[in-house]
N, CA, C and O atoms as a Tinker XYZ file with bonds, in Angstrom:
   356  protein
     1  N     59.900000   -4.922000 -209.591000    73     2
     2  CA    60.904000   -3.878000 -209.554000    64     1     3
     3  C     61.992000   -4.250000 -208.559000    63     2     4     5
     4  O     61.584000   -4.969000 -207.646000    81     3
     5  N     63.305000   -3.923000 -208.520000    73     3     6
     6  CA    64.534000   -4.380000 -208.092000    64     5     7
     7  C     65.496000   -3.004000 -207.789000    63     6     8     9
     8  O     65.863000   -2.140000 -208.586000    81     7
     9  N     65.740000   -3.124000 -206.445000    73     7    10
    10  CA    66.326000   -1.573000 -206.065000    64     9    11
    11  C     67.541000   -2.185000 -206.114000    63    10    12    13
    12  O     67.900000   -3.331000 -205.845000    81    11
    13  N     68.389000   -0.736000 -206.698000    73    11    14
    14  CA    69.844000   -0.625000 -206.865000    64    13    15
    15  C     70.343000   -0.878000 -205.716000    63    14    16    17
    16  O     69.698000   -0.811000 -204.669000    81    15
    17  N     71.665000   -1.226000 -205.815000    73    15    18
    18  CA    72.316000   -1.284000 -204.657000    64    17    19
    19  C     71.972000   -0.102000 -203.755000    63    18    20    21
    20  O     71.400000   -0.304000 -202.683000    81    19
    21  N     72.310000    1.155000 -204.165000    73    19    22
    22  CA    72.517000    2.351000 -203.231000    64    21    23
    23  C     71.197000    2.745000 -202.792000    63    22    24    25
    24  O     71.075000    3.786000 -202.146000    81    23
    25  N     69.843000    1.773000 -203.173000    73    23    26
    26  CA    68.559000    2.075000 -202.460000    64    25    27
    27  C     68.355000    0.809000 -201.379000    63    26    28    29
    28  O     67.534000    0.756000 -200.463000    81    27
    29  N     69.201000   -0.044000 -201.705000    73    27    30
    30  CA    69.290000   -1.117000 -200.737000    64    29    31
    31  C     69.857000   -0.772000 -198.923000    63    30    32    33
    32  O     70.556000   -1.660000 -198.436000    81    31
    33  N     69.629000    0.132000 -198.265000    73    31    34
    34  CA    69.783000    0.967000 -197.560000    64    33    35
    35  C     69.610000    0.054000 -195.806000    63    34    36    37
    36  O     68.646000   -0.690000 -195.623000    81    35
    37  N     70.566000    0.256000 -194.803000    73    35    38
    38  CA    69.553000   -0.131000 -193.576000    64    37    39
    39  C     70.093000    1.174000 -192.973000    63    38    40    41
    40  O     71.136000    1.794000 -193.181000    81    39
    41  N     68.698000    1.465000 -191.888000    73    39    42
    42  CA    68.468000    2.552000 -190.929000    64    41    43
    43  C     68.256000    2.004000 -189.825000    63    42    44    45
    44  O     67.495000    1.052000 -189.654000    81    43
    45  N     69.119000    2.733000 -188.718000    73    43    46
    46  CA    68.653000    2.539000 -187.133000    64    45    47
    47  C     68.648000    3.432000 -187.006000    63    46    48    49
    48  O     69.460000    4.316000 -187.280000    81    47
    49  N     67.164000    3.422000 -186.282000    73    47    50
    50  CA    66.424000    4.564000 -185.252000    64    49    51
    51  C     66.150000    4.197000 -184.053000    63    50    52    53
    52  O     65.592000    3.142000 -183.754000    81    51
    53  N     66.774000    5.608000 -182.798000    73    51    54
    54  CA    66.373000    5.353000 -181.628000    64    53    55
    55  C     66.026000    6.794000 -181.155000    63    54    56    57
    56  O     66.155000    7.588000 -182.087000    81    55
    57  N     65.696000    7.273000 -180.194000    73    55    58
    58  CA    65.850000    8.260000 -179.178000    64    57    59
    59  C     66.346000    7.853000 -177.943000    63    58    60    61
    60  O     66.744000    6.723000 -177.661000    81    59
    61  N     66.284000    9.177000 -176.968000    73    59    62
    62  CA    66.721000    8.592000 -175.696000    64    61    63
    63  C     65.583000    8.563000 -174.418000    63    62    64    65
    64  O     65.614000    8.260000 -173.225000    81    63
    65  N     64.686000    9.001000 -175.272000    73    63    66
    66  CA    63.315000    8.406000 -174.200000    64    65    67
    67  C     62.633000    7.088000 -174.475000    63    66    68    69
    68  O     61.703000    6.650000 -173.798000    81    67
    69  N     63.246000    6.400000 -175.677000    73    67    70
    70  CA    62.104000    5.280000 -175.623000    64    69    71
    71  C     63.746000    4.084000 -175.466000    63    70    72    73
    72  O     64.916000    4.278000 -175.794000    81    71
    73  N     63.046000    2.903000 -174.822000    73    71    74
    74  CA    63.977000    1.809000 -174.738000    64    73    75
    75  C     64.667000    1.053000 -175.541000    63    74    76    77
    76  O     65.721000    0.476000 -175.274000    81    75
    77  N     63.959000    1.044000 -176.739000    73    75    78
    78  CA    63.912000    0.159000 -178.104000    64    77    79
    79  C     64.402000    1.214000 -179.376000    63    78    80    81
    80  O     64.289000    2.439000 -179.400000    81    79
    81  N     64.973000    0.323000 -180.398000    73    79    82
    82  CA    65.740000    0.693000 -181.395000    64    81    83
    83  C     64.790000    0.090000 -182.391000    63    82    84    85
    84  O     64.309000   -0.999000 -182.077000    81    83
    85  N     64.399000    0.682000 -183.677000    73    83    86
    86  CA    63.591000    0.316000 -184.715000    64    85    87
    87  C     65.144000   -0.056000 -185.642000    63    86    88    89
    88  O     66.111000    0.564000 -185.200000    81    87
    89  N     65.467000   -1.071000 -186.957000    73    87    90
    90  CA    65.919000   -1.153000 -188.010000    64    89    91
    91  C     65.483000   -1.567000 -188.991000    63    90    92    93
    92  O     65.250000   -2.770000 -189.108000    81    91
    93  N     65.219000   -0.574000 -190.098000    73    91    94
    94  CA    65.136000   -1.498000 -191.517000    64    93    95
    95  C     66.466000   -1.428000 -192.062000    63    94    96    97
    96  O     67.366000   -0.589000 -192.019000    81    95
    97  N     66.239000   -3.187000 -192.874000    73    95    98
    98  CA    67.525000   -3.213000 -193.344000    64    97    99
    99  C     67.150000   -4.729000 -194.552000    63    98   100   101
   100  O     66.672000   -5.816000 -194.228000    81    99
   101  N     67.501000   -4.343000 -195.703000    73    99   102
   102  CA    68.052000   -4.878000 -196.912000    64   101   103
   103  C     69.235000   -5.768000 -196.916000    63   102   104   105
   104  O     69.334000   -6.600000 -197.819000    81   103
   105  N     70.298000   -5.662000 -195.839000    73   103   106
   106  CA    71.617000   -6.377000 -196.172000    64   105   107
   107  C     70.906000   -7.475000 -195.203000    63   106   108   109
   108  O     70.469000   -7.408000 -194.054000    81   107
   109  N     70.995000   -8.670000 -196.316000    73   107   110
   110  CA    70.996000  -10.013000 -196.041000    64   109   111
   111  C     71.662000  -10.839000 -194.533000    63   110   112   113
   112  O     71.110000  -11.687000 -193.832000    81   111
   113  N     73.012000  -10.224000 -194.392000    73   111   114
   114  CA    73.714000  -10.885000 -193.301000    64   113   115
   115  C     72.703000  -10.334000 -192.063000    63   114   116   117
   116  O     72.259000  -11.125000 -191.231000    81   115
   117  N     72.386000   -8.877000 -192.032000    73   115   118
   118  CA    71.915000   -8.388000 -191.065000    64   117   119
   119  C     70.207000   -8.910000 -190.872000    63   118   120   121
   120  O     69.559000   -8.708000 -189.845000    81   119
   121  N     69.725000   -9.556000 -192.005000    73   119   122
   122  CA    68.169000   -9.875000 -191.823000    64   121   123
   123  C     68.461000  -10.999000 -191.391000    63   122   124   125
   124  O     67.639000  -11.396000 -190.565000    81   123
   125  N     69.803000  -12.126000 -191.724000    73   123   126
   126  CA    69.511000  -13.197000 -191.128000    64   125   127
   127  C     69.503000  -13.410000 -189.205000    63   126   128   129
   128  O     68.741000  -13.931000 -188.390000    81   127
   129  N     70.657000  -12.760000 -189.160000    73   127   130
   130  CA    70.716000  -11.975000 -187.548000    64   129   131
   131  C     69.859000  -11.619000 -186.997000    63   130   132   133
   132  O     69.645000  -12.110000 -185.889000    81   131
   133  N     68.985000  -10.607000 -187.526000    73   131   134
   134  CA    68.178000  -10.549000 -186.688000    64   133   135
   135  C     66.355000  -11.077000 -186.772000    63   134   136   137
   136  O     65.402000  -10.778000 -186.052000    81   135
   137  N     66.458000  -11.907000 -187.908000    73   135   138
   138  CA    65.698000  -12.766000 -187.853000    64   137   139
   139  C     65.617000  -13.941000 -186.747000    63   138   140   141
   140  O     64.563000  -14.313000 -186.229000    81   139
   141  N     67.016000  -14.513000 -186.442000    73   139   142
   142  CA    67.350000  -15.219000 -185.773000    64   141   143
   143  C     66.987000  -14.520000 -184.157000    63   142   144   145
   144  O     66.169000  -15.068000 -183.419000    81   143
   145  N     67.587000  -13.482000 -183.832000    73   143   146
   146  CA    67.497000  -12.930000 -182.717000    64   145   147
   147  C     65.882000  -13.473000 -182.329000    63   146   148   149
   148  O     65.541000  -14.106000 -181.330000    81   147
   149  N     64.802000  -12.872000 -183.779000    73   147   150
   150  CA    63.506000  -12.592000 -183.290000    64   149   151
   151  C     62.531000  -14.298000 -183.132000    63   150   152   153
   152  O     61.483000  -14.532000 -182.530000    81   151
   153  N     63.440000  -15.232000 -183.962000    73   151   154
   154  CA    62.896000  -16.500000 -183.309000    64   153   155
   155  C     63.193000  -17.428000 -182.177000    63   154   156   157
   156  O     62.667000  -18.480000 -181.815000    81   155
   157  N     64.666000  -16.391000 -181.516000    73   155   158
   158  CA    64.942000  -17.272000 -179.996000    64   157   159
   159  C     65.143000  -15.893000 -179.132000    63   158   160   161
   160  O     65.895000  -15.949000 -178.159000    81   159
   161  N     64.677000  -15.005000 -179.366000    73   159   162
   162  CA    63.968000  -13.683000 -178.356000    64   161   163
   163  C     62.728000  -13.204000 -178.616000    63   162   164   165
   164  O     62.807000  -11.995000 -178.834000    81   163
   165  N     61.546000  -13.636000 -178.697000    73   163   166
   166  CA    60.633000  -13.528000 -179.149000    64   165   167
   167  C     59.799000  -12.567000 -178.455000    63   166   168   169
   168  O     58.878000  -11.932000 -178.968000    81   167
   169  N     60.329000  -12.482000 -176.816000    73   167   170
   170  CA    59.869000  -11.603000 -175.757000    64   169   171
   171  C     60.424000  -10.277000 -176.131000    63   170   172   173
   172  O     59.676000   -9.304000 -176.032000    81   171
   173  N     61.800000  -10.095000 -176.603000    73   171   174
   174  CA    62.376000   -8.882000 -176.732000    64   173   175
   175  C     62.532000   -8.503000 -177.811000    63   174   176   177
   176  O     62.893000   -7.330000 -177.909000    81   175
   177  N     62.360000   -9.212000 -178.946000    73   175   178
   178  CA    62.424000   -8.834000 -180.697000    64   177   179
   179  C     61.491000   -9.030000 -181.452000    63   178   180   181
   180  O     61.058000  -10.141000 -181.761000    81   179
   181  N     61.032000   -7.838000 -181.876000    73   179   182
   182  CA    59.731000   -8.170000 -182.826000    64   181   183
   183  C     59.960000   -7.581000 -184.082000    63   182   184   185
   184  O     60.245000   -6.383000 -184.090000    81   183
   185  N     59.877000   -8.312000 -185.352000    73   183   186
   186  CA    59.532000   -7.787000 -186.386000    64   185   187
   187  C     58.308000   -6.639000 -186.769000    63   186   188   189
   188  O     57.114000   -6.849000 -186.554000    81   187
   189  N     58.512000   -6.171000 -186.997000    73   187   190
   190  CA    57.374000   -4.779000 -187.468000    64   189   191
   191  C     56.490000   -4.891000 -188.946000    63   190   192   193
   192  O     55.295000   -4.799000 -189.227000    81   191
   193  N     57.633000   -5.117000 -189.659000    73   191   194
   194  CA    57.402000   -5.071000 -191.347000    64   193   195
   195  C     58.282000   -5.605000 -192.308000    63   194   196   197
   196  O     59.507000   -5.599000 -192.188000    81   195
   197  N     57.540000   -6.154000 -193.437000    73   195   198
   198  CA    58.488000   -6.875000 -194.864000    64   197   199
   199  C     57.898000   -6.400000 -195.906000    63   198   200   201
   200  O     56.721000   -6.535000 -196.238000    81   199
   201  N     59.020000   -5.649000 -196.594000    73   199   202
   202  CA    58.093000   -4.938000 -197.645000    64   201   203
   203  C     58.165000   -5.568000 -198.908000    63   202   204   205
   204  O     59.049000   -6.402000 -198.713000    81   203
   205  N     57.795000   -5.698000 -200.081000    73   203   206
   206  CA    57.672000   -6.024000 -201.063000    64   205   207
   207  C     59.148000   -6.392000 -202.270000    63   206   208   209
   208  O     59.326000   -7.133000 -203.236000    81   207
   209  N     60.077000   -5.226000 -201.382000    73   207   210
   210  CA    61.213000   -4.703000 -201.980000    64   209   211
   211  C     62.280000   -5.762000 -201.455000    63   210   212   213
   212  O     63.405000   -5.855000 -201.947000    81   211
   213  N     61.757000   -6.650000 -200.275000    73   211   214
   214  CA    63.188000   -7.484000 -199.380000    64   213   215
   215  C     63.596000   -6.485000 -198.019000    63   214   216   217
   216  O     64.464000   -6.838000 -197.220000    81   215
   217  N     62.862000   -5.235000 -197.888000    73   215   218
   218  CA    63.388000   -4.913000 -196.926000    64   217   219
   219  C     62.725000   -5.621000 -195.604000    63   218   220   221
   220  O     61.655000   -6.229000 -195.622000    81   219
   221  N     63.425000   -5.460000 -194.639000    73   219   222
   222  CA    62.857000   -5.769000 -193.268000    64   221   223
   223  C     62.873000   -4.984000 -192.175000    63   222   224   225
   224  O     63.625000   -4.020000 -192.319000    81   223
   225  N     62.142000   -5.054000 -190.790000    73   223   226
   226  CA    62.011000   -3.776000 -189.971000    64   225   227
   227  C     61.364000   -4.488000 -188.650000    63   226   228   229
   228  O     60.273000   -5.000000 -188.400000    81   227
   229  N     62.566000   -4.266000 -187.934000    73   227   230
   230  CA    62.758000   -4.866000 -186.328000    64   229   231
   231  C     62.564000   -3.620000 -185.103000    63   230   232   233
   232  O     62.767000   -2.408000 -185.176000    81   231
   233  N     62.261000   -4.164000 -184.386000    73   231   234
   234  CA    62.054000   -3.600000 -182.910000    64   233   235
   235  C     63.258000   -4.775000 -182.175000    63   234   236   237
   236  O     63.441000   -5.972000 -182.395000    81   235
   237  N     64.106000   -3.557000 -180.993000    73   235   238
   238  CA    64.761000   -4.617000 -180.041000    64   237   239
   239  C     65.041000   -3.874000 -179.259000    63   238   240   241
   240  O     64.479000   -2.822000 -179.564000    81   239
   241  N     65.768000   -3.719000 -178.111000    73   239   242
   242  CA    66.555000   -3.204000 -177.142000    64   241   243
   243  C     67.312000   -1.962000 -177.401000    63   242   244   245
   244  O     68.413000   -2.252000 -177.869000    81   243
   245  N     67.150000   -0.758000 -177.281000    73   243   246
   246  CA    68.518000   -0.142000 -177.583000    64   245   247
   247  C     69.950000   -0.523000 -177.441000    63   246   248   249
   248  O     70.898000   -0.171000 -178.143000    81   247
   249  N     69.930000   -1.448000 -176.217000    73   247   250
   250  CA    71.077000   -1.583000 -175.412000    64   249   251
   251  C     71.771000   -2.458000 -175.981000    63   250   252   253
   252  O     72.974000   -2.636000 -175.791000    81   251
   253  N     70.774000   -3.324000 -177.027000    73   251   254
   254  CA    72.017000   -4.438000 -177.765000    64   253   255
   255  C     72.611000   -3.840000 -178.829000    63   254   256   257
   256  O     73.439000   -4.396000 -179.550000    81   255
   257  N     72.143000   -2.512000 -178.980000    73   255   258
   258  CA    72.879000   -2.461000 -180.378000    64   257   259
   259  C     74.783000   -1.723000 -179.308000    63   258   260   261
   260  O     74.998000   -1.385000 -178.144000    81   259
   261  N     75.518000   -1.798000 -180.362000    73   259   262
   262  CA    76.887000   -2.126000 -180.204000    64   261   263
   263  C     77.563000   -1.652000 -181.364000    63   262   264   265
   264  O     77.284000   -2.282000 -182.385000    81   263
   265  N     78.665000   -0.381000 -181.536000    73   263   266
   266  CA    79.450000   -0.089000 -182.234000    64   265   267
   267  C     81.002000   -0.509000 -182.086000    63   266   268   269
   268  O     81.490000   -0.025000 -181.066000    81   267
   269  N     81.763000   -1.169000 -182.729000    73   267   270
   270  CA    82.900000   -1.584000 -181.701000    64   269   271
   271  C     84.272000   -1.612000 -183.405000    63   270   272   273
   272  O     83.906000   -2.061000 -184.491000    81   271
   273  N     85.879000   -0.974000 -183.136000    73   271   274
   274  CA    86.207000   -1.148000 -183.950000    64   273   275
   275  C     86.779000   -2.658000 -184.040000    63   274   276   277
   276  O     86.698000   -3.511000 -183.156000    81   275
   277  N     87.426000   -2.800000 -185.421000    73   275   278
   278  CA    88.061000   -4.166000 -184.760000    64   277   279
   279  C     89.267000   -4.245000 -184.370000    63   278   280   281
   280  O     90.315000   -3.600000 -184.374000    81   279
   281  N     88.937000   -4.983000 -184.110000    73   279   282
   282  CA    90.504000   -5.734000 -182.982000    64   281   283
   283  C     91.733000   -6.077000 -184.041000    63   282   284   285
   284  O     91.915000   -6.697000 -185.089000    81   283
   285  N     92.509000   -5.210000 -183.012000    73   283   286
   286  CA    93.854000   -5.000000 -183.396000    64   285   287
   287  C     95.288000   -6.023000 -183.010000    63   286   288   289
   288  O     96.014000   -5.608000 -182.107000    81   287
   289  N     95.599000   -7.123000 -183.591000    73   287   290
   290  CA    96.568000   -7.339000 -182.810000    64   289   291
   291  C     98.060000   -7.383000 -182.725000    63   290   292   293
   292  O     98.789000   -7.082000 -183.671000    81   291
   293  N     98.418000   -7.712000 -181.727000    73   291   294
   294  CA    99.817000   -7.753000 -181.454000    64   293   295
   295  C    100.613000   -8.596000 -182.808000    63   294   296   297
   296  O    100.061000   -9.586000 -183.288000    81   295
   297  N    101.859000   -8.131000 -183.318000    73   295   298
   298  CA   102.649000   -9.300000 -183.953000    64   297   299
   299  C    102.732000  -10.663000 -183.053000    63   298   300   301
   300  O    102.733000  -11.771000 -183.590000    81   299
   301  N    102.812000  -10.458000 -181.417000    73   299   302
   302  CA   102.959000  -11.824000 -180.570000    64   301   303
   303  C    101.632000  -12.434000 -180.601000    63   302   304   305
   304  O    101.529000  -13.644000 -180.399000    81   303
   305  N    100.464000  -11.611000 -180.868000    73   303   306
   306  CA    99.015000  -12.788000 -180.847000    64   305   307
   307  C     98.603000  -12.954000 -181.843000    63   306   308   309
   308  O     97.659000  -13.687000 -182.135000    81   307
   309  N     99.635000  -11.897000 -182.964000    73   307   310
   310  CA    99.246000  -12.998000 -184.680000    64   309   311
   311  C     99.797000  -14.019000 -184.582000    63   310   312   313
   312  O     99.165000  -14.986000 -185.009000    81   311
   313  N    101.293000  -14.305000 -183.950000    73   311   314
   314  CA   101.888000  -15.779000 -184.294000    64   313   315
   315  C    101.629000  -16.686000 -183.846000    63   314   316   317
   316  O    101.868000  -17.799000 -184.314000    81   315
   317  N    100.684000  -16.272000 -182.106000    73   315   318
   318  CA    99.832000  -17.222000 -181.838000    64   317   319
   319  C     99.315000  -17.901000 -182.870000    63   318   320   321
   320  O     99.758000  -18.856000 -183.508000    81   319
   321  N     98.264000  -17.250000 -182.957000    73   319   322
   322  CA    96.887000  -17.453000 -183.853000    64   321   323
   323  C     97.409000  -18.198000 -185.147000    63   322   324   325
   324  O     96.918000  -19.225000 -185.615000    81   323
   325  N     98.455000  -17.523000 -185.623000    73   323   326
   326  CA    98.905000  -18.754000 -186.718000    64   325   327
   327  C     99.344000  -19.817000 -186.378000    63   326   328   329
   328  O     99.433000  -20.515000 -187.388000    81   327
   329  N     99.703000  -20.392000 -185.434000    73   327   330
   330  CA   100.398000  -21.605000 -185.035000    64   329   331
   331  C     99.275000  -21.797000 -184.647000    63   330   332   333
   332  O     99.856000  -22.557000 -183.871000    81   331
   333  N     98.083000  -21.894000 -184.356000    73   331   334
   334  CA    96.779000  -22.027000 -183.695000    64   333   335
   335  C     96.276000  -22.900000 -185.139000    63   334   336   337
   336  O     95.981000  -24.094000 -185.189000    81   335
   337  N     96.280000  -22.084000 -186.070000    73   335   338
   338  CA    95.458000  -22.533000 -187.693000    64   337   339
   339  C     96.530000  -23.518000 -188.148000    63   338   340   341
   340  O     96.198000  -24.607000 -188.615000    81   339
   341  N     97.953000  -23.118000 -188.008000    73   339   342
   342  CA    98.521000  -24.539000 -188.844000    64   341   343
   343  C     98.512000  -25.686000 -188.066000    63   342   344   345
   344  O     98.968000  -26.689000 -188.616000    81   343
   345  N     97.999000  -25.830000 -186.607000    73   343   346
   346  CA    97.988000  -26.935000 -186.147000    64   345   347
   347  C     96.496000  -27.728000 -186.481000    63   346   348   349
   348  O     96.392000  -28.946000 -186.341000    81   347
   349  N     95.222000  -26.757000 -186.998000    73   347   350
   350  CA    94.166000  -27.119000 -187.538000    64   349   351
   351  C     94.058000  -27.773000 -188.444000    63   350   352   353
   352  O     93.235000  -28.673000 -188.611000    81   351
   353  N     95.243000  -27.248000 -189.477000    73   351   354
   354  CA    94.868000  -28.141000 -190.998000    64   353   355
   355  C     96.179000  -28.881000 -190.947000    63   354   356
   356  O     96.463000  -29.695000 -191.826000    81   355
């Protein structure tokens, strides 16, 4: 069986008495992340569970998790940045 996109779902759970943040999560970019996290933090990241479905389900820090918008920039540090890339290629 193969879940739809819109059951393909990730959840973070925390409170503010415990230290650690639980996530399950289905989106690929985010399992590789924090797969990665959990094989070079092994002290502070633990996998919990893999379910049958592709989902996955981490334990970590509250403190790493991070909401941030993105970055906005100036017309003067886009033209940087482009003279940055056409000197690349």
């Amino acid at each position: 069986m193969k879940l739809s996109k819109i059951e393909q779902e990730t959840i973070i759970n925390f409170n503010e008495a415990d230290g650690t943040a639980s996530i399950y999560t289905h989106n690929e970019a985010l399992k590789r992340q924090l797969s990665e996290l959990y094989r070079t933090h092994p002290e502070q990241v633990r996998q919990t569970d893999a379910n049958r479905w592709g989902g996955l389900s981490f334990e970590l820090p509250k403190k790493w998790l991070k909401v941030s918008p993105p970055r906005v920039l100036s017309p003067a540090q886009r033209a940087v940045l482009d003279r940055m890339n056409q000197k690349r290629r």
